[in-house]
C-alpha positions as CSV (number, residue, x, y, z in Angstrom):
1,X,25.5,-27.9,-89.8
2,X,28.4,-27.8,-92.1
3,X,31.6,-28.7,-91.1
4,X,34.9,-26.6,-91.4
5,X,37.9,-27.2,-92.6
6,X,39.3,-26.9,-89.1
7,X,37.2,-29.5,-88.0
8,X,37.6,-31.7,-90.7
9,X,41.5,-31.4,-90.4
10,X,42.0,-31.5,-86.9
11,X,39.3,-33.6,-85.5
12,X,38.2,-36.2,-87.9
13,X,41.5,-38.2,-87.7
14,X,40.7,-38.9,-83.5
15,X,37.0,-38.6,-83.2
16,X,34.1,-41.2,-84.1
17,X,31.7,-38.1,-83.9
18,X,28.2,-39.0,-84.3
19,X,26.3,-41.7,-85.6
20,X,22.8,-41.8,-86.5
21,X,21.1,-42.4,-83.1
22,X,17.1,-43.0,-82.4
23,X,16.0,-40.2,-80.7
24,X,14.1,-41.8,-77.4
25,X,10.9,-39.7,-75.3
26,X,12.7,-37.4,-73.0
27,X,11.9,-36.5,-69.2
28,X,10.4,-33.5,-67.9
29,X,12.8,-31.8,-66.3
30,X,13.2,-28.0,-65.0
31,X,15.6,-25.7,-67.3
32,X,17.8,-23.5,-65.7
33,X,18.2,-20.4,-67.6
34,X,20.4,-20.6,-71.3
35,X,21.2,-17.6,-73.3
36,X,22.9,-17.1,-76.2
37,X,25.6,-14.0,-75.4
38,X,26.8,-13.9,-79.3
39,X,27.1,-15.8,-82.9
40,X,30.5,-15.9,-83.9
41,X,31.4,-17.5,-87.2
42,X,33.9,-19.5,-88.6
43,X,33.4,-22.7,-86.2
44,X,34.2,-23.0,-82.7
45,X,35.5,-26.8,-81.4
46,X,37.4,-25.4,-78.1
47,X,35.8,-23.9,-75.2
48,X,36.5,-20.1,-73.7
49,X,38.6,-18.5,-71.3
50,X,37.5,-15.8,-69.0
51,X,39.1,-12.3,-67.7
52,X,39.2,-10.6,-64.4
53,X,36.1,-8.0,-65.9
54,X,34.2,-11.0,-67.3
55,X,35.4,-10.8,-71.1
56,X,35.3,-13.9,-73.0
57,X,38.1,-14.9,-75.4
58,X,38.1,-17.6,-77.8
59,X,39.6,-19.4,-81.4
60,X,37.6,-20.4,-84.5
61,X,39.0,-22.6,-87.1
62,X,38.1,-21.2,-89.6
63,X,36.8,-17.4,-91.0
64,X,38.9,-14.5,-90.6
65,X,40.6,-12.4,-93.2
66,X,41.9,-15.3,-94.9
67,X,39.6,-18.1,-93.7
68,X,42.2,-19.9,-91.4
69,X,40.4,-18.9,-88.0
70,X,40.7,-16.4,-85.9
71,X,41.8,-15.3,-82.2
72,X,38.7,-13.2,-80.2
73,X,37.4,-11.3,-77.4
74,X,33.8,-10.8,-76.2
75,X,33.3,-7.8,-74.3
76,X,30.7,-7.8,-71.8
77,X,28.6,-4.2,-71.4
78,X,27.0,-3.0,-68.6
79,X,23.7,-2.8,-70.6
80,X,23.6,-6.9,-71.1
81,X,25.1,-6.3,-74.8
82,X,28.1,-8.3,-75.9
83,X,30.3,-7.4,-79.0
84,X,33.0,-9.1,-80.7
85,X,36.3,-7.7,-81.3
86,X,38.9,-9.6,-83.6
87,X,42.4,-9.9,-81.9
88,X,43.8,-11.7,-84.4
89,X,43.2,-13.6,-88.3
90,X,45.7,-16.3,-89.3
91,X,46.9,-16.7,-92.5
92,X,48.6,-20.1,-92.7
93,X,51.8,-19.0,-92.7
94,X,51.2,-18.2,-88.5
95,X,49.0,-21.5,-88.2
96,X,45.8,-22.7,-88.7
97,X,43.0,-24.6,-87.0
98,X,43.4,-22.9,-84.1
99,X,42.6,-25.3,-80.9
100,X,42.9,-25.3,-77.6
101,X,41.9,-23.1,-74.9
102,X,43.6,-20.0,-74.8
103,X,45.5,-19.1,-71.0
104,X,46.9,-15.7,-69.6
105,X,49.9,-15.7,-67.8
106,X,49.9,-12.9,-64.6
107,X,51.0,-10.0,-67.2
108,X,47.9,-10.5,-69.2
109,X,49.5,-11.9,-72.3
110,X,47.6,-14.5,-74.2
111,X,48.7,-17.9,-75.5
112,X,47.2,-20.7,-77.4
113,X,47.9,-23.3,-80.2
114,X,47.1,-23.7,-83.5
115,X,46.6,-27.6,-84.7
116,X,48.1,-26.9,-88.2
117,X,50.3,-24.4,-90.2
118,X,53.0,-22.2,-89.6
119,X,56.6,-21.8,-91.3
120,X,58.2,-23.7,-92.7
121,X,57.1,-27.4,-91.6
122,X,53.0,-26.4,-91.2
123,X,53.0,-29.1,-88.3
124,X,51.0,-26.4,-85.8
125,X,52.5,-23.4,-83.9
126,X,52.5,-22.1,-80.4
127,X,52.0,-18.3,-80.2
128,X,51.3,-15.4,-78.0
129,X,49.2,-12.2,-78.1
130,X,50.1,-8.9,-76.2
131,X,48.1,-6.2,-75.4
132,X,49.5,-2.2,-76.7
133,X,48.1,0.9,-77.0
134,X,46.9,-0.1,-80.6
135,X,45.4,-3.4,-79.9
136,X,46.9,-7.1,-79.5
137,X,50.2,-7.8,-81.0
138,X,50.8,-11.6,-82.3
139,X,54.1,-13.6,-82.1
140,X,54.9,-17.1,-83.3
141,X,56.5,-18.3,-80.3
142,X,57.2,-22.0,-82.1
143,X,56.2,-24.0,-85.5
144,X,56.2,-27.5,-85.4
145,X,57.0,-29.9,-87.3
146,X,54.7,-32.5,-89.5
147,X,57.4,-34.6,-91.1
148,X,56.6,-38.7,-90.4
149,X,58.3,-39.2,-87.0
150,X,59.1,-35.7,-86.5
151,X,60.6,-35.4,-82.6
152,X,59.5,-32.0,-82.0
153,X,55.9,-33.2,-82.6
154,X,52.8,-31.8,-84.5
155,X,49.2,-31.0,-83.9
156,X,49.4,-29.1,-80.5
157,X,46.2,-28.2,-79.3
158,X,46.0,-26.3,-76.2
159,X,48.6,-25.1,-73.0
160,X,49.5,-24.8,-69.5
161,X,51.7,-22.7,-68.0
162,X,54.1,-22.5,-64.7
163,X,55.0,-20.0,-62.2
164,X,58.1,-19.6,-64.2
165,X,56.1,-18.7,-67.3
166,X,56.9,-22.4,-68.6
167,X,54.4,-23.7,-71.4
168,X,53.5,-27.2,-71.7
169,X,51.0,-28.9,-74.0
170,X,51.1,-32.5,-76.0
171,X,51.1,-33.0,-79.3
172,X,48.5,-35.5,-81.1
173,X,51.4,-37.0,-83.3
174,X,55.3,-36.5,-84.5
175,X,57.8,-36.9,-81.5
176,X,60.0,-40.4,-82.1
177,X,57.5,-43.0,-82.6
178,X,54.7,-40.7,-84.2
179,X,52.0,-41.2,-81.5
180,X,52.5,-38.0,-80.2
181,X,54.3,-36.2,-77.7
182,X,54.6,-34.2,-74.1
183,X,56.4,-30.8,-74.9
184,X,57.8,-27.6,-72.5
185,X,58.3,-24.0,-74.5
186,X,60.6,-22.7,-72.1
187,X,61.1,-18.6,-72.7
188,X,64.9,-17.5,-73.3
189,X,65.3,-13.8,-74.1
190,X,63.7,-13.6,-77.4
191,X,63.1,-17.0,-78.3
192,X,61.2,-20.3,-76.9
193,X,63.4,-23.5,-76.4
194,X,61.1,-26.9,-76.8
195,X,61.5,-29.7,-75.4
196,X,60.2,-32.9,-75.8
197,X,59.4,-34.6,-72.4
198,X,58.1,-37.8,-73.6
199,X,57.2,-39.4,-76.9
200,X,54.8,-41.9,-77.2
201,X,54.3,-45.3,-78.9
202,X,57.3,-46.9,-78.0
203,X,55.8,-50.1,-77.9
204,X,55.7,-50.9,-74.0
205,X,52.0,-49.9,-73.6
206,X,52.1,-46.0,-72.8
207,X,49.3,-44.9,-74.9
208,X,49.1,-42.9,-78.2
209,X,48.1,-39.7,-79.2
210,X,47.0,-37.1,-76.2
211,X,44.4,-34.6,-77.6
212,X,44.4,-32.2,-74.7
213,X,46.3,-30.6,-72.5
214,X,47.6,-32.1,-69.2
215,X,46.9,-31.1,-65.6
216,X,49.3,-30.3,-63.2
217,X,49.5,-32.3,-59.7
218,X,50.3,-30.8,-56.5
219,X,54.1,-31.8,-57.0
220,X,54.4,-30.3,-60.5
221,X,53.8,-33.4,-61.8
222,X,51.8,-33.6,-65.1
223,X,48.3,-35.9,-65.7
224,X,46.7,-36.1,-68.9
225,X,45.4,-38.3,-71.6
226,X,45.5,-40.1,-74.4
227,X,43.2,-41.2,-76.6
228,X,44.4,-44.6,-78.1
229,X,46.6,-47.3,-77.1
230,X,47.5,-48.5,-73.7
231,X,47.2,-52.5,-72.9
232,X,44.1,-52.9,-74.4
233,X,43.8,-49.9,-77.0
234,X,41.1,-48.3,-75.4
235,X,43.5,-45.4,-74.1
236,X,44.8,-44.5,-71.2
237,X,45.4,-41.9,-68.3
238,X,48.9,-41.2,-66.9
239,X,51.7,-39.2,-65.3
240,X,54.8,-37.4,-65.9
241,X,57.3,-37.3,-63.4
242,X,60.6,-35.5,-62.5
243,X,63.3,-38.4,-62.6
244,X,66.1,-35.9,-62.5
245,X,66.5,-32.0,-62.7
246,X,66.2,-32.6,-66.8
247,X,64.1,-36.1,-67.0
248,X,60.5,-37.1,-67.2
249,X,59.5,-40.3,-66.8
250,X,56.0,-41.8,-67.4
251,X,53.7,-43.8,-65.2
252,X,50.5,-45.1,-66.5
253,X,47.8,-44.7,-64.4
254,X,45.3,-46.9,-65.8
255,X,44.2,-48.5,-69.1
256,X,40.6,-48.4,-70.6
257,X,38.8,-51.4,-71.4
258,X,40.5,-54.5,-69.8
259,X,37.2,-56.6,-70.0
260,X,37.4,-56.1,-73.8
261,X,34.6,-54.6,-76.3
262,X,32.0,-52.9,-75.0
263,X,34.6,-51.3,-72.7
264,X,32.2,-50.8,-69.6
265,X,34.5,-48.6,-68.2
266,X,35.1,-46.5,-70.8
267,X,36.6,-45.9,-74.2
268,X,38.7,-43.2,-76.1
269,X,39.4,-40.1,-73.2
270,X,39.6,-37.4,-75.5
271,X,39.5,-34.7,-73.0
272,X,42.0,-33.7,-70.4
273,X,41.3,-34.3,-66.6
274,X,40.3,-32.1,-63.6
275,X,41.7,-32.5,-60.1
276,X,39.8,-34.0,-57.1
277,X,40.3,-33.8,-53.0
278,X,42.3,-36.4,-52.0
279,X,44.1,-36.4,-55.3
280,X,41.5,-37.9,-57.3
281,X,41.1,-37.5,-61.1
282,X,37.8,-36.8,-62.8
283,X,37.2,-37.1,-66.6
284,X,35.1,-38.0,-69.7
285,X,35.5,-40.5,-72.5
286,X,33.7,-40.3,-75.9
287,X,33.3,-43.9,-76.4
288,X,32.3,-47.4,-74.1
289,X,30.0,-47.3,-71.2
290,X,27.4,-50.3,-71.1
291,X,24.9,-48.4,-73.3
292,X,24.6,-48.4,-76.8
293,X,24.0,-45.5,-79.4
294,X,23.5,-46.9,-83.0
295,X,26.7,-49.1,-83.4
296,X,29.3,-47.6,-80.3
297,X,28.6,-47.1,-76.9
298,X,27.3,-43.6,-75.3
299,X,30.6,-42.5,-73.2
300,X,31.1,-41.9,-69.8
301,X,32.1,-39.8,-66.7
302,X,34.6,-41.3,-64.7
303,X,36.7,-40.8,-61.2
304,X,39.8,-42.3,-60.7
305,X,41.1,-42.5,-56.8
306,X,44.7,-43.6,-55.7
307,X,45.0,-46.0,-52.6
308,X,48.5,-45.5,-50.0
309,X,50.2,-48.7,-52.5
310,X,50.4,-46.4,-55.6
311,X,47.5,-48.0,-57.4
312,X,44.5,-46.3,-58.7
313,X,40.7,-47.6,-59.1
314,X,38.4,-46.2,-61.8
315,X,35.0,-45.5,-60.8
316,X,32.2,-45.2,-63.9
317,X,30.1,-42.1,-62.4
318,X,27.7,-41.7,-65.3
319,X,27.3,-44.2,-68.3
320,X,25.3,-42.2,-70.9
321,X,22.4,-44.5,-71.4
322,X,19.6,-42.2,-73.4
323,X,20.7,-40.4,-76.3
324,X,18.2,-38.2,-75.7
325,X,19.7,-36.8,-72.8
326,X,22.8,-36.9,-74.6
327,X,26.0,-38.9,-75.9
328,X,29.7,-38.8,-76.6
329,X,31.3,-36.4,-73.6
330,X,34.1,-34.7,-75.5
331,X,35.1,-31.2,-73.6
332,X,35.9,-33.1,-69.9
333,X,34.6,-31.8,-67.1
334,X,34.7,-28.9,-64.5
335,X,34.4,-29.2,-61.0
336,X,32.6,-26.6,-58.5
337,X,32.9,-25.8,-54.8
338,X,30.6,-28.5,-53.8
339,X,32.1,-31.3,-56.1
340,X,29.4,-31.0,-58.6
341,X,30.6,-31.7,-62.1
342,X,29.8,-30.0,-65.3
343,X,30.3,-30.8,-69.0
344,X,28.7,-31.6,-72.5
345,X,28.2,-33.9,-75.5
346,X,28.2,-33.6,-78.9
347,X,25.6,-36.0,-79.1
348,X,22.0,-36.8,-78.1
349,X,19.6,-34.2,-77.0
350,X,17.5,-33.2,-80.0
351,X,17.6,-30.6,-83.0
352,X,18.0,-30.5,-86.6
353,X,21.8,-31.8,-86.5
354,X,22.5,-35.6,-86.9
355,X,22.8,-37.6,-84.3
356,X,21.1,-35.0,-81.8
357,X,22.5,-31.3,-81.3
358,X,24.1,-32.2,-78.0
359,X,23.3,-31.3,-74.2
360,X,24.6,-29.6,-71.2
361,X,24.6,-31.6,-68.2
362,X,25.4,-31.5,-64.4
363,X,26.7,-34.6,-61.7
364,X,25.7,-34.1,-58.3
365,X,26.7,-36.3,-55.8
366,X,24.5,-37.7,-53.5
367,X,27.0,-39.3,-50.8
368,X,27.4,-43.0,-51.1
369,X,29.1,-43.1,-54.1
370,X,25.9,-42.3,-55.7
371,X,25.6,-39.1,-58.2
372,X,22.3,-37.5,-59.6
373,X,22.7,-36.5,-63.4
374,X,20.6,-33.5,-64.7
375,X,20.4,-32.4,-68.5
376,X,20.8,-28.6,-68.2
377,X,20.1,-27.6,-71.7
378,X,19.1,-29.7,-74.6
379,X,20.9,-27.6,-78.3
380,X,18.6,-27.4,-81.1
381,X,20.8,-26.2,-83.6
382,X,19.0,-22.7,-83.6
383,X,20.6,-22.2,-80.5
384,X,23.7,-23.4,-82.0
385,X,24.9,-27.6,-81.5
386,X,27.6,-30.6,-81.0
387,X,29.1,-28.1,-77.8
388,X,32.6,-30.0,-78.2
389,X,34.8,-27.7,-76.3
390,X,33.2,-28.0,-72.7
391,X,31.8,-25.6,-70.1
392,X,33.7,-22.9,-68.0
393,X,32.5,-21.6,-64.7
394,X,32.8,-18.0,-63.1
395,X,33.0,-17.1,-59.8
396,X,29.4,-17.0,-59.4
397,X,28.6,-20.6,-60.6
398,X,27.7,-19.8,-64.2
399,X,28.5,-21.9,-67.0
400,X,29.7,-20.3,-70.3
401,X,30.8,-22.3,-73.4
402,X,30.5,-22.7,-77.3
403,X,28.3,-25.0,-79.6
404,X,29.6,-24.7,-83.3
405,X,28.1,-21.0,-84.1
406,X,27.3,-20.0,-80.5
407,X,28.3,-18.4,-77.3
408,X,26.3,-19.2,-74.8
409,X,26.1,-19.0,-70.9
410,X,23.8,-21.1,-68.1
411,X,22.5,-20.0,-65.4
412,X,21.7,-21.9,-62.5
């Protein structure tokens, strides 16, 4: 499956994608129901967001009028039928790549991120989409910066937002070390402010280069992660924290791989994290795990718990150990009513691309710590492949999400 240049320019840099893997017998196992909903060109590497009728809306990074990706909806029809409506083709100049999963705030207003382009520094852009009378009409809100050590960042990819219609997002490098940054668009009449909350890589072991958005706590504090450095390189999880009306400060939460290579407990968190009861953190890395696929190790699902002291324990839920049933989580997880957790990987599974075409999986838990892991579908590449944006739930339980070329929804 070719690649884009999207995928080439944003991804490539952070992620070991796949490598050639023997493709071992696979289980017998019941299939829930998977449907294609619609091919959409151009190359999807984020997942979707839902509306309030059941319309999809998502990025490509690449096609469109100028082949720099696009901005669109997918209209769900009575009859079954879904159709594709463009909101919105970049050009460069506007950015390009777009990544991240694209948010509403409560006025039905659209934001997302673009990884690269945009006047004059091409470094990414933050922009918004509002609906009129004659469709959606685009706004810039912010260009970043790609300059070596640039401190408003560059590469966002993906956003939050606040009751106070605050954005926040990271960036995967710039800020004042060039590891990447934490970053709030705050709205001011007709202009955004940014500001940088925290730039990483300043040597004291905070991590390098988040690759997805953060998650906000129950105190408005911010969790996310990054995928390199840490104490031990393998990345890391942490916190931002009010110190003052105007001051974030960063706590790390936990650094991957303190036993050294293999990295049992993980490797490489490229995805963001979901919260938990109690507090708890669940997430996904690409890499480690105690099972091997060709020359890395599969990924795993992990759970990290805090204890009254402040410290927090990491919990391997699920170490990939078949590539058949799949390999290198990239999307992160989400988490239903009953706890059940829900993702992909680009890997494993079977199909046409290399490596395997990716899977769809589900984490039940079982009390006792213990947690029963079930392939949902297995991609073949006609059915699209390598799902790296993750799975969305509605309010019914189904799953909806892309794989490359394809739309696609689960049902239970």
């Amino acid at each position: 499956m070719a690649k884009s240049k999207a995928f080439a320019s944003s991804l490539k840099s952070f992620l070991p994608v796949i490598l050639a893997v023997a493709m071992l017998p696979l289980a017998a196992s019941a299939k829930p129901k998977f449907k294609v909903l619609k091919s959409v060109s151009g190359g999807m590497f984020t997942g979707l967001t839902l509306d309030a009728e059941g319309n999809l809306y998502g990025v490509t990074g690449g096609g469109g009028t100028h082949n720099e990706g696009t901005v669109f909806k997918l209209t769900h029809h009575p009859s079954g039928k879904w159709t594709e409506t463009v909101l919105h083709s970049f050009d460069g100049t506007d950015g390009y790549s777009a990544s991240g999963r694209l948010i509403f705030d409560d006025a039905g207003n659209l934001y997302g991120t673009a990884f690269n382009g945009g006047q004059p520094y091409y470094g990414g852009t933050v922009y918004e989409l509002t609906p009129g009378a004659a469709g959606w009409n685009f706004k810039v809100l912010y260009s970043f910066c790609p300059i070596y050590g640039c401190p408003d960042g560059a590469g966002p990819d993906g956003l939050i937002i606040d009751k106070q219609h605050n954005l926040y997002g990271t960036t995967a490098s710039g800020g004042a070390y060039d590891d990447g940054t934490v970053f709030e668009l705050t709205p001011d009449s007709e202009t955004w402010g940014e500001s940088v909350l925290y730039s990483f890589g300043s040597g004291s072991h905070d991590g390098a280069r988040p690759l997805d958005v953060p998650t906000f706590g129950a105190a408005g504090d911010l969790y996310a992660t990054t995928y390199y450095g840490g104490v031990y390189g393998g990345g890391t999880v942490f916190e931002l924290r009010h110190t003052s009306r105007e001051a974030w400060g960063e706590d790390v939460l936990y650094n991957f791989c303190p036993g050294g290579a293999p990295c049992d407990d993980g490797q490489g968190p490229y995805a963001g994290l979901v919260l938990g009861g109690s507090g708890s953190l669940y997430g996904t890395t690409t890499q480690g795990g105690r099972n091997t696929c060709g020359e890395t190790h599969c990924g795993t699902v992990y759970k990290l718990t805090p204890d009254p002291n402040g410290h927090w324990k990491e919990t391997v839920l699920y170490g990939f150990p078949n590539p058949g049933n799949g390999s290198f989580p990239t999307g992160g997880v989400v988490r239903d009513g009953a706890g059940s957790l829900y993702g992909a990987t680009v890997g494993g599974g079977t199909g046409s691309c290399s490596g395997g075409c990716g899977v769809a999986y589900k984490l039940e838990p079982q009390g006792r710590a213990k947690w029963k892991y079930s392939v949902l579908h297995r991609f073949d590449g006609s059915d699209g492949g390598q799902p790296l944006g993750g799975l969305i739930l509605d309010a019914k339980g189904n799953l909806f999400g892309t794989a490359y070329d394809t739309v696609f929804e689960i049902t239970q």
